[in-house]
C-alpha positions in Angstrom: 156.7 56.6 125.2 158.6 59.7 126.4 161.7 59.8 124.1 164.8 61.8 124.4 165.8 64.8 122.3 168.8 62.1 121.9 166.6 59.4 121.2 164.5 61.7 118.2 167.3 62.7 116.5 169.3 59.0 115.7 165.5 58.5 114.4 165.3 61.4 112.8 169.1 60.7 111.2 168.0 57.1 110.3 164.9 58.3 108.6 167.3 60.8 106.8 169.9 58.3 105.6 167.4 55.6 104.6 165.4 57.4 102.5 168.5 59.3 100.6 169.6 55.5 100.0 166.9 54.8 98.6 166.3 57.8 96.1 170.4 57.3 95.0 169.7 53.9 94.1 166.2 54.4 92.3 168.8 56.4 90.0 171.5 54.1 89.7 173.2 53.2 88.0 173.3 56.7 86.3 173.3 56.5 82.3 173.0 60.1 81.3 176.3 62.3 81.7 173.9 65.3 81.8 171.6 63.9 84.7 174.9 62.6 86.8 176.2 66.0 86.6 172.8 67.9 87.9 173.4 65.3 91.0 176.7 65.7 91.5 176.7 69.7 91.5 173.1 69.1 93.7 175.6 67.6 96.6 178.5 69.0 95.9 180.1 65.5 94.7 183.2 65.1 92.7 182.2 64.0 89.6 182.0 64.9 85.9 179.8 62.3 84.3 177.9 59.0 84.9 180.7 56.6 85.3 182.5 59.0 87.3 179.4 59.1 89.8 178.6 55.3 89.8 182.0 54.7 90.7 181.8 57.0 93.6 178.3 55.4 94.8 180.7 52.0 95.1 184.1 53.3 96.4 183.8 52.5 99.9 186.2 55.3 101.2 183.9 58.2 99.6 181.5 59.7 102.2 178.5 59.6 99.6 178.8 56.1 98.5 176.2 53.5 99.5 178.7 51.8 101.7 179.3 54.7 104.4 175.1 55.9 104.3 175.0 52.3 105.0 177.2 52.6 108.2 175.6 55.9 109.5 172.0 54.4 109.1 174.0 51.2 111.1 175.3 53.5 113.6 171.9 55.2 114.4 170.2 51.7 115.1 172.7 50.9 117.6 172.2 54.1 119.5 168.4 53.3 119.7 169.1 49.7 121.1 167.5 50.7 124.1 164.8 52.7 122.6 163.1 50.1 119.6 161.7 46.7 120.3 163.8 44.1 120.7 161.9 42.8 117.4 162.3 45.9 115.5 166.0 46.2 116.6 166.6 43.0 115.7 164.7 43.4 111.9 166.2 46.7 111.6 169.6 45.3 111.8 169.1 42.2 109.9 167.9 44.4 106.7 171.0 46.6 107.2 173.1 43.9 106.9 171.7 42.2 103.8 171.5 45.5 101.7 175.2 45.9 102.9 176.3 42.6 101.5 173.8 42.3 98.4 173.6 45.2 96.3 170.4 43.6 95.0 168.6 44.5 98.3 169.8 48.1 98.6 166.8 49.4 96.7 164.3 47.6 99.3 165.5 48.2 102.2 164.8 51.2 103.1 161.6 50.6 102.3 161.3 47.3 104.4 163.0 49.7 106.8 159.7 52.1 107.1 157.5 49.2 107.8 159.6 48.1 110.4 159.3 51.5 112.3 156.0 52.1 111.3 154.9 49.4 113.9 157.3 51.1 116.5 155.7 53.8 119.0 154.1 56.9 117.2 156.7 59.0 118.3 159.0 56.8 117.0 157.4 57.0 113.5 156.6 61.1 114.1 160.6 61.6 114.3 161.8 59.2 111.7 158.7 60.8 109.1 160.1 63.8 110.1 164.0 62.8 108.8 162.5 61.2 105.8 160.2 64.2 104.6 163.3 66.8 105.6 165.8 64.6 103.6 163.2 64.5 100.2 162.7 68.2 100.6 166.5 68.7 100.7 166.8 66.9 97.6 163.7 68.4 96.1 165.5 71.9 96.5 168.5 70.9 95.4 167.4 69.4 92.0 164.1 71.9 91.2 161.8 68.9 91.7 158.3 69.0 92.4 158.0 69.5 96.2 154.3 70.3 96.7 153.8 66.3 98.5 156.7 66.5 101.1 155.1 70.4 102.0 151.8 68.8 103.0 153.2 66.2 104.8 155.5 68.1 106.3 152.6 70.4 107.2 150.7 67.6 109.3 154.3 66.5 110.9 155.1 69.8 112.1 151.6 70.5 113.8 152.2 66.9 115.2 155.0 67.7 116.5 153.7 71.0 118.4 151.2 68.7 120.0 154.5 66.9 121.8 156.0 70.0 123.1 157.8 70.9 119.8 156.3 74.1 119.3 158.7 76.7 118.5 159.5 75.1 114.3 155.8 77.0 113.0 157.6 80.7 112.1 160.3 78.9 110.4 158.4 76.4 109.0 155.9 79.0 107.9 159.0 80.7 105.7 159.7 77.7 103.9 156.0 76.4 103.1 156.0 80.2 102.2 159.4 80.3 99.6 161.1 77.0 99.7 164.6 77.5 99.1 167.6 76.6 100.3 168.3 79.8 102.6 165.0 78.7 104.0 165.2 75.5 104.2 168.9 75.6 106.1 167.3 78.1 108.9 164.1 75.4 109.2 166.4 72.8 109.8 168.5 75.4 111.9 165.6 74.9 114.1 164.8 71.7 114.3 169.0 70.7 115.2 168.3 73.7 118.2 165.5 71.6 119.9 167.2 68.1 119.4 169.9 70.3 121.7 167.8 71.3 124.1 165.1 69.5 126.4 161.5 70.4 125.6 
């Protein structure tokens, strides 16, 4: 399957969204004020404590709540209608929809999620492994977690990806395997929003 730089980056997006669903709700609700602060400052969210942050997650007007990822991840789906299995499209939405009326699912779906598109084309997987790893090493950044994982795997994407065409990411890349940071990490991803833009 030939996909479109169009295509690639609602799969790339829905890898994005899913996965930073599913680290926010391994964490919630959030207990400590300390550790709800780190997160907030991380992404720039306003709140001052834990019950401050948990009631953003829930308020369905606030663009970080679970709600509107929900509805992004939702939105990317339908623009790949065309571009998934019928199956897959089908699955894809179901699980959406369950997580988005039971709060008890939220934590698996994005999980069930990867299997889904794991049986999907590899290009498919390539581009959504690529939002997935790219969201985690976001996050990693942003809170001082270990990232050493999500650098190998990013490793074996980008050289992947260089094999479709998607050559140009390896000097950037090389920068942030080198000192990942956040000046880095915005010119990496810099890169990769220029070739979504552009045919390949």
């Amino acid at each position: 399957m030939i996909l479109l730089n169009s295509n690639a980056q609602h799969i790339f997006w829905l890898g994005r969204y899913l996965t930073r669903i599913q680290y926010t709700c391994s964490q919630f609700p959030f207990v400590e004020d300390q550790d709800a602060l780190q997160y907030a400052h991380a992404f720039c969210l306003p709140a001052f404590d834990a019950s401050s942050l948990n009631a953003l997650l829930l308020d369905i007007e606030q663009p970080s709540s679970f709600h509107q990822q929900f509805l992004h991840a939702k939105d990317n789906i339908q623009d790949l209608r065309g571009v998934l299995s019928a199956k897959a499209y089908a699955e894809l939405n179901q699980l959406i929809k369950n997580a988005h009326t039971n709060a008890s699912y939220i934590c698996d779906v994005a999980a069930d999620c990867y299997d889904v598109v794991e049986a999907e084309s590899e290009d498919v997987f390539l581009f959504f492994s690529l939002g997935q790893n790219i969201e985690q090493l976001d996050r990693q950044i942003r809170l001082k977690q270990d990232q050493s994982s999500t650098l190998d795997n990013m490793d074996q994407i980008v050289d992947l990806l260089a094999q479709i065409g998607w050559d140009k990411l390896d000097e950037a890349w090389q920068q942030l395997k080198l000192s990942p940071d956040s000046m880095n990490f915005y010119h990496f991803s810099d890169h990769i929003q220029n070739l979504f833009e552009v045919d390949v």
